[in-house]
Each structure stands twice: as C-alpha cells, then as structure tokens.
C-alpha positions as CSV (number, residue, x, y, z in Angstrom):
1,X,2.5,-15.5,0.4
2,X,4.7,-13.1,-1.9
3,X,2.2,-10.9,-2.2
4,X,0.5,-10.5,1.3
5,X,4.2,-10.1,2.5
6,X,4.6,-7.2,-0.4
7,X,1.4,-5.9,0.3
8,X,2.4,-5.5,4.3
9,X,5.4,-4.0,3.5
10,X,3.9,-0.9,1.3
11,X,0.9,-0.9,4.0
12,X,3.3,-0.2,6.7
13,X,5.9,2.2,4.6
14,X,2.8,4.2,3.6
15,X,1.4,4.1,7.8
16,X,5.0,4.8,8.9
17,X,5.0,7.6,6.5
18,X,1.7,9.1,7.3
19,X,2.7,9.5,10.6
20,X,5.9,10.9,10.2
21,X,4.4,13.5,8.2
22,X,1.9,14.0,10.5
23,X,4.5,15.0,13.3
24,X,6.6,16.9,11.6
25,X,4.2,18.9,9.0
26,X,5.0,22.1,10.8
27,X,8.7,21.8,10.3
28,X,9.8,24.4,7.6
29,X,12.1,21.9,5.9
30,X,9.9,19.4,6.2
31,X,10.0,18.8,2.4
32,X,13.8,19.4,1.8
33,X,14.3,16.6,4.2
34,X,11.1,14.5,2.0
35,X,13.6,15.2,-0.6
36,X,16.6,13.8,0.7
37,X,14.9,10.9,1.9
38,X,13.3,10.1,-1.7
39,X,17.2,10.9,-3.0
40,X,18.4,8.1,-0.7
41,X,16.2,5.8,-1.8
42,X,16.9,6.3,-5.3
43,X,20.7,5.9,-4.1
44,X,20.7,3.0,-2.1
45,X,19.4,0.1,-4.9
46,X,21.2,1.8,-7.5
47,X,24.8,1.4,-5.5
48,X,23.8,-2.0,-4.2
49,X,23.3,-3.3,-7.7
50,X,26.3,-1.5,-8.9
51,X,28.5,-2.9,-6.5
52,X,27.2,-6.3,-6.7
53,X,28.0,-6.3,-10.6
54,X,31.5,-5.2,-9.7
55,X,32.3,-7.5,-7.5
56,X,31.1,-10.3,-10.0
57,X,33.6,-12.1,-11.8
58,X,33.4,-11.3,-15.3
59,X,32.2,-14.7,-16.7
60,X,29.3,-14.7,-14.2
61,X,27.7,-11.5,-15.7
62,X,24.9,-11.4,-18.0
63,X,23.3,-9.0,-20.9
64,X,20.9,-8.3,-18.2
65,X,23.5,-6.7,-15.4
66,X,25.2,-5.0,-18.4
67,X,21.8,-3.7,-19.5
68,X,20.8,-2.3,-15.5
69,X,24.2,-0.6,-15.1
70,X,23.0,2.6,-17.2
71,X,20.0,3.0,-15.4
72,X,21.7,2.1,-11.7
73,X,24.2,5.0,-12.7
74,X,21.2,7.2,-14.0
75,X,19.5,6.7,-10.4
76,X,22.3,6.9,-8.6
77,X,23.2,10.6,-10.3
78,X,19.4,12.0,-9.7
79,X,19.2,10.7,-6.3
80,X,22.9,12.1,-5.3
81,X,21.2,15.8,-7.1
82,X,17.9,15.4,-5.1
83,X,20.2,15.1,-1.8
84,X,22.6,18.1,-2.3
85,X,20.0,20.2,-4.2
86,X,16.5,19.3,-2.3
87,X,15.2,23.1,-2.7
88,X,15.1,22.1,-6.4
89,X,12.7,19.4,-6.3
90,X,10.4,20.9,-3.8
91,X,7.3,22.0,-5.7
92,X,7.8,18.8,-7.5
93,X,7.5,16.7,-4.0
94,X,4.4,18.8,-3.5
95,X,2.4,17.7,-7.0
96,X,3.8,14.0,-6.5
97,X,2.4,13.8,-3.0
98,X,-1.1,15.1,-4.6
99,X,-0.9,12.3,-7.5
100,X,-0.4,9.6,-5.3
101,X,-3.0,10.7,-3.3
102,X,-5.2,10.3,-6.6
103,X,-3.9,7.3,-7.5
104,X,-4.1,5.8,-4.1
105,X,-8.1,6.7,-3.4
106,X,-8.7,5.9,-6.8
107,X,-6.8,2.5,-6.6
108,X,-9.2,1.1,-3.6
109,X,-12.1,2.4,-5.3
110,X,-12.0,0.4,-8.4
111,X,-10.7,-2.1,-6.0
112,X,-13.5,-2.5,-3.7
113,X,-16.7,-1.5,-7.1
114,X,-15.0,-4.6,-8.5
115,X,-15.3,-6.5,-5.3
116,X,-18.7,-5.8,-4.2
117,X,-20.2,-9.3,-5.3
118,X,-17.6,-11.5,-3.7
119,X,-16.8,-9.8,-0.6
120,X,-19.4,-8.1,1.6
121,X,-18.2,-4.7,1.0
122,X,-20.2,-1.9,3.0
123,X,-20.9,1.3,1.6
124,X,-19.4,3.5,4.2
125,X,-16.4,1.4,3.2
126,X,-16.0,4.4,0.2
127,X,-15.6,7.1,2.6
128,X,-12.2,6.9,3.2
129,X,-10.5,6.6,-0.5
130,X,-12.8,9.1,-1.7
131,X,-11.7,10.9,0.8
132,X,-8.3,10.5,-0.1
133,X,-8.9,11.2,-3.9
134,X,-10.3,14.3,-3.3
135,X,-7.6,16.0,-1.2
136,X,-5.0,14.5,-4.0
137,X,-7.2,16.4,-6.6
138,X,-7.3,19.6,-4.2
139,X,-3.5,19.4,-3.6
140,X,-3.1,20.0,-7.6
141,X,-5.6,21.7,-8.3
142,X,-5.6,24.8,-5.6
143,X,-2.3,26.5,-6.4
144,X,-3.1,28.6,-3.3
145,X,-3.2,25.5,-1.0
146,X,0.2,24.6,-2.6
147,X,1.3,27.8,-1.2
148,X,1.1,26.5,2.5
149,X,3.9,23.6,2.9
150,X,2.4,22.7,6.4
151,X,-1.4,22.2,5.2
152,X,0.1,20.1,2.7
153,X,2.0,17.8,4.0
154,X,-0.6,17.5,7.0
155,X,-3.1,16.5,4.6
156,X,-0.5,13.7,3.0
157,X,0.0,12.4,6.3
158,X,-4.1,12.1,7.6
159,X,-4.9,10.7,4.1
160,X,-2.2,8.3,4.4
161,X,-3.8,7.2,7.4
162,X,-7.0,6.8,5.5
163,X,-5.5,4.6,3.3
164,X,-4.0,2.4,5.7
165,X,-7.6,1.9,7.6
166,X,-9.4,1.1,4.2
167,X,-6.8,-1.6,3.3
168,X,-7.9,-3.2,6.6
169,X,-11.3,-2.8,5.8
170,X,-10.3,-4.8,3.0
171,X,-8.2,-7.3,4.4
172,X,-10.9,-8.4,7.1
173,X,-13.5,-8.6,4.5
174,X,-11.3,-10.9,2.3
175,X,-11.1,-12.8,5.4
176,X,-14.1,-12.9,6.0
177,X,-14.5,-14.3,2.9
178,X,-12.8,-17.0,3.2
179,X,-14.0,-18.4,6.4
180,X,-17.3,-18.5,4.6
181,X,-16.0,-20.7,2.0
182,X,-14.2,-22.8,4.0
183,X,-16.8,-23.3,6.3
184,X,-18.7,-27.2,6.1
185,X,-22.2,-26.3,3.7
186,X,-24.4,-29.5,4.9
187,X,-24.4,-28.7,9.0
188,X,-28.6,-29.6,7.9
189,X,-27.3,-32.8,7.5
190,X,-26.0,-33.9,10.9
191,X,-29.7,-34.0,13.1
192,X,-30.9,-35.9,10.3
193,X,-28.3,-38.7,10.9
194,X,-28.3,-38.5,14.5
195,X,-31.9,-39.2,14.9
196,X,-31.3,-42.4,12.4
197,X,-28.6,-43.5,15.2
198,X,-31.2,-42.9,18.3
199,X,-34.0,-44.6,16.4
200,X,-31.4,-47.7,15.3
201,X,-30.1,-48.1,18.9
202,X,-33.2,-49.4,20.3
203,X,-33.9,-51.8,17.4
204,X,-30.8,-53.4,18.2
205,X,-31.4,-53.6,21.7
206,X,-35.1,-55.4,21.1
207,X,-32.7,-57.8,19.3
C-alpha cells in the first residue's frame, strides 16, 4: 500500500508538472521561477526538520537528529541561494530537466523488457519512454536546442505527459495481471458435476 500510495504521489507531481510547464513554456522566466520552486523545496524539509529538533527536549534527541542537522542547514543554505539567485542555476535546471528525461524513459524501459513474461506488455507500449529518452538525450546533447528556453521546457512538459500515460499502461497491465491469477482455474470442472447431479436426480426419484 506504501508503495502504490508513493508511486501516485510522484505520478501526479510529475503530471502536475508536465502541465504546468506545458502552459507556461513561453514565459521568459519560466526557469527562474523552476528555480525558485526547486529552492523551496529544498527549504521546506530542511526547516521542518530543523525546527522539529529544536523544539525537542534535549533528552529526546538522538545521534541520528544530531547527524541530519548539518545536512538540513546545508539544504536549507542552497535552497535560500537558488531562491534569491535563480539566474545562477538556470543552465543547470536546463541539463537536469534533460537527465531526468533519460533517466525517466530509460527507467520504464528496463521496467517493462523485464516484465514482458509476466505481464502482457505490447510492443507499442515502448513508444512513449523511448520517446522520452530520446528528447532527454537531445536536450544535452544539442547545445543549440539549449539555446531556446521555450522549446525546452515545452519538450519537458509533453514528455512528462508521456511518462505519466506509460505508467498507466503499466498499471492496467499489472492489473490485469492479477485478475488472471486470481481468477478460479477449474471452471472445466463445473458441467462435469452438474451432469452427475441431473443424472443422480432421477435415480433417486425411481427410488
């Protein structure tokens, strides 16, 4: 259950994503404000956890919160820079969006080669991460295409899209995988004992 909720979750970050960069590629600071987004997120746990530890009472800490508050700080600093400094870290949002592009395509490929024996898994069912690899390999590899913010993050949106239709490609064909082991293997079975019960009825009867 963990996981399907964990696995929802990123599904519909990623489709709420896609779409927002879908709408607003052609927004000059499109990626400054990508940036201050990514900057409150690296804020946001690293303050929580800092405050929590704060708040605890001395005795109730552990090596563990005293070993997280050096990397909570170190978040907390770089996301507080990527907020007031976003022009700084815009190339670098560029080549990040193209990696997990790469990463993402490639991710459901090896996912669905490895599940091609247990799951019915079509072959037009590659399209789409494929798809999606490719563009994350164009985005880095095309310093030209780099060049033009808008095709970018157009791209980042539409693949992210992709990637949202081939997980549920996936997730139906995991269902349908488990109806069909879950569904009852000896229907043969059943004529066979209802013609015993029609052919015992009458013997009784003669009785």
């Amino acid at each position: 259950m963990k996981k399907v909720s964990i696995n929802l979750l990123t599904n519909v970050i990623l489709l709420l994503a896609g779409i927002i960069l879908i709408i607003f590629h052609g927004v000059p600071t499109v990626l400054l404000w990508g940036c201050r987004v990514m900057g409150a997120m690296f804020m946001l746990p690293a303050l929580v956890f800092l405050i929590m530890v704060a708040v605890r009472h001395a005795d109730a800490r552990t090596s563990t919160d005293y070993l997280g508050v050096l990397p909570a700080v170190g978040g907390l600093c770089f996301g507080l820079v990527m907020m007031l400094k976003a022009h700084l870290f815009d190339e670098i949002l560029q080549l990040l969006m193209g990696l997990l592009l790469v990463v993402l395509g490639l991710f459901h490929v090896i996912y669905l080669l490895l599940s091609r024996n247990s799951l019915n898994i079509k072959g037009w069912y590659f399209i789409c991460p494929i798809v999606v690899a490719i563009c994350g390999m164009v985005s880095l590899m095309v310093p030209s295409l780099r060049e033009n913010v808008s095709a970018v993050v157009l791209m980042t949106g539409i693949c992210l899209l992709l990637f949202n239709f081939t997980s549920l490609q996936e997730y139906l064909a995991e269902r349908r995988g488990r109806r069909a082991l879950t569904r009852p293997a000896v229907e043969p079975g059943a004529p066979a004992d209802n013609a015993q019960v029609e052919t015992t009825i009458p013997h009784d009867e003669a009785e």
